[in-house]
C-alpha positions, 0 to 999 in steps of 0.5 A: 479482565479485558475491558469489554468491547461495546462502543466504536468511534468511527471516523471518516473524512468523507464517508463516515456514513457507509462505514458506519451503515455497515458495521451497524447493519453486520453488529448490532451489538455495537453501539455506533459513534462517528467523527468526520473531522478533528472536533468531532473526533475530541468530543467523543473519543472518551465515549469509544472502546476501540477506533475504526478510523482512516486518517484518524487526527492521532495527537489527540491519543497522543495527548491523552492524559496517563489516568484518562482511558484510551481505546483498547486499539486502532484499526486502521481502515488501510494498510499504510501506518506512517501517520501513526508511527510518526504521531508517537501513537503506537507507544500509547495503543495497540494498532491494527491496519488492514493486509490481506484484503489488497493482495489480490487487487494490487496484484491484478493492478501490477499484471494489468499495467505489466502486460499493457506495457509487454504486449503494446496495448497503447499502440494497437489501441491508437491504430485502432482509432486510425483505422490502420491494420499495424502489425507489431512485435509483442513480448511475454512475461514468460522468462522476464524476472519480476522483482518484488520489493516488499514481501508482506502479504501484498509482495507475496501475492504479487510473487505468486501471481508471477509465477502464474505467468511463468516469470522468475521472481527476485524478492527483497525483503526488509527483515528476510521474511521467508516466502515461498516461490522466490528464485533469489532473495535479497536484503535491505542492504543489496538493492543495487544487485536486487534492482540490475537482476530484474527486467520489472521491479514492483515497490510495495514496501511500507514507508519508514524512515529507513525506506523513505526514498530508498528508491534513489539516483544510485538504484536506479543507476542500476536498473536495466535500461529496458526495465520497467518501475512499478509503484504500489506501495509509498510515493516517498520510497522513491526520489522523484526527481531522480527517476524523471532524470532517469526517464529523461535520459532513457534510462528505464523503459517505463514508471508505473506510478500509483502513489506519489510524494505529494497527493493528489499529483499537482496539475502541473507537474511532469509526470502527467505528460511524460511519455514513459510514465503512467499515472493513476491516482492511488487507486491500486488497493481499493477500500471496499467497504465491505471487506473492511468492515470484516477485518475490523470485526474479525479483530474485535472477534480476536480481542473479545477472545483474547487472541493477538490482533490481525495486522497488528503493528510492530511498534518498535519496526513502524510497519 
């Protein structure tokens, strides 16, 4: 018999309090716990059934004794899962992270900045502020290929929304996942060919060993020299250096950079000031509570009925 699901440990940094308020408020079944930080986390891990946990300190799971219980799963509070697949974790507890809630807005994100850059927000903005009646040319999504790297539930909102706008849409995928509404698909093996087919290509790859800086000097040798790279997914898919080369040279049209190696992106660094650059501080899939909180509550529905987890992580793949 499955043990039952009755008490959380819910476990925050900074906002501890109006993830627990909600789930107090939605479950009164549940009895509540909560960390904001290691100490707190190792005193009261033992009490917790399950976790509902961001940025959750996973060697103390790791560490745990084989005849001590651990909870009978994770769900995470995002849809990233390296931290957990390097801590040695997803050997020990099944872990759920968060796919469908950030679709939409990380489509919404990539079609923002995609248009701003097509139809010349920046300059029509600056006449403005001049005073100056400037008539430029203006492109169209309409006939560009979008290339989509990474074909989870993310990659394919992100295809869908493109074929609103009339664009053709390559996919690479990691494991050929089928999706519907792609004119061309390619492998981890064909990036070269995947990036030169593709006049923007959007990054929203999970990161693993094999995707870390996949993104590299020879990829983005063959990207189209107008091209524009969106990042959504993991600062580590793409090799820094190499791109702020390609930018120098003129090599690509623009970066659209919301996930970077080191965050927050340090004060000084280039990418700041770099004319062909946008930066935005991860911001592209927003964590509303709310939502969040629904997911975790589906999947403590989906355990107490003894269904497979929603978002459940593949230990062997890492994402």
């Amino acid at each position: 018999m499955a043990r039952a699901v009755r008490t959380v440990l819910v476990y925050h940094e900074t906002s501890v309090a109006n993830y627990a308020a909600e789930l107090i408020r939605r479950a009164p079944d549940l009895k509540v716990i909560t960390a904001s930080n290691r100490e707190e986390a190792q005193a009261l891990q033992a009490q917790a059934d399950c976790l509902f946990a961001w940025r959750y300190p996973f060697d103390l799971l790791v560490n745990v004794a084989a005849d001590e219980p651990l909870p009978v799963f994770v769900q995470l509070m995002g849809a990233g899962v390296e931290d957990a697949a390097r801590s040695g974790v997803l050997k020990r507890v099944p872990v759920a992270r968060i796919v469908e809630q950030f679709g939409a807005p990380m489509a919404e994100y990539v079609f923002l900045h995609l248009l701003a850059e097509i139809k010349r927000y920046d300059a029509f903005r600056d006449a403005q502020e001049r005073h100056a009646w400037e008539q430029k040319r203006t492109g169209s999504l309409r006939g560009m290929t979008l290339g989509v790297a990474g074909l989870g539930s993310i990659g394919a909102e992100i295809a869908r929304m493109a074929r609103a706008f009339s664009m053709r849409v390559h996919g690479l995928s990691l494991r050929q996942l089928p999706v519907v509404g792609l004119d061309s698909q390619y492998g981890a093996d064909d990036w070269q060919a995947f990036v030169a087919s593709c006049d923007a290509v959007v990054l929203a790859l999970p990161l693993t060993p094999q995707t870390e800086r996949v993104v590299d000097a020879r990829v983005l040798a063959a990207m189209k020299p107008e091209s524009i790279l969106i990042n959504v997914g993991r600062g580590h898919l793409v090799d820094e250096e190499a791109l702020l080369i390609a930018l120098q040279e003129k090599r690509l049209r623009r970066a659209i950079l919301d996930v970077f190696t080191v965050e927050p992106l340090p004060s000084d660094h280039p990418f700041w000031t770099h004319p062909r650059v946008t930066v935005t501080p991860h911001v592209s899939g927003p964590s509303l509570t709310e939502e969040v909180v629904g997911a975790f509550l589906e999947n403590v529905a989906r355990y107490r009925a003894g269904e497979p987890l929603a978002g459940l992580v593949d230990a062997a793949l890492g994402y």
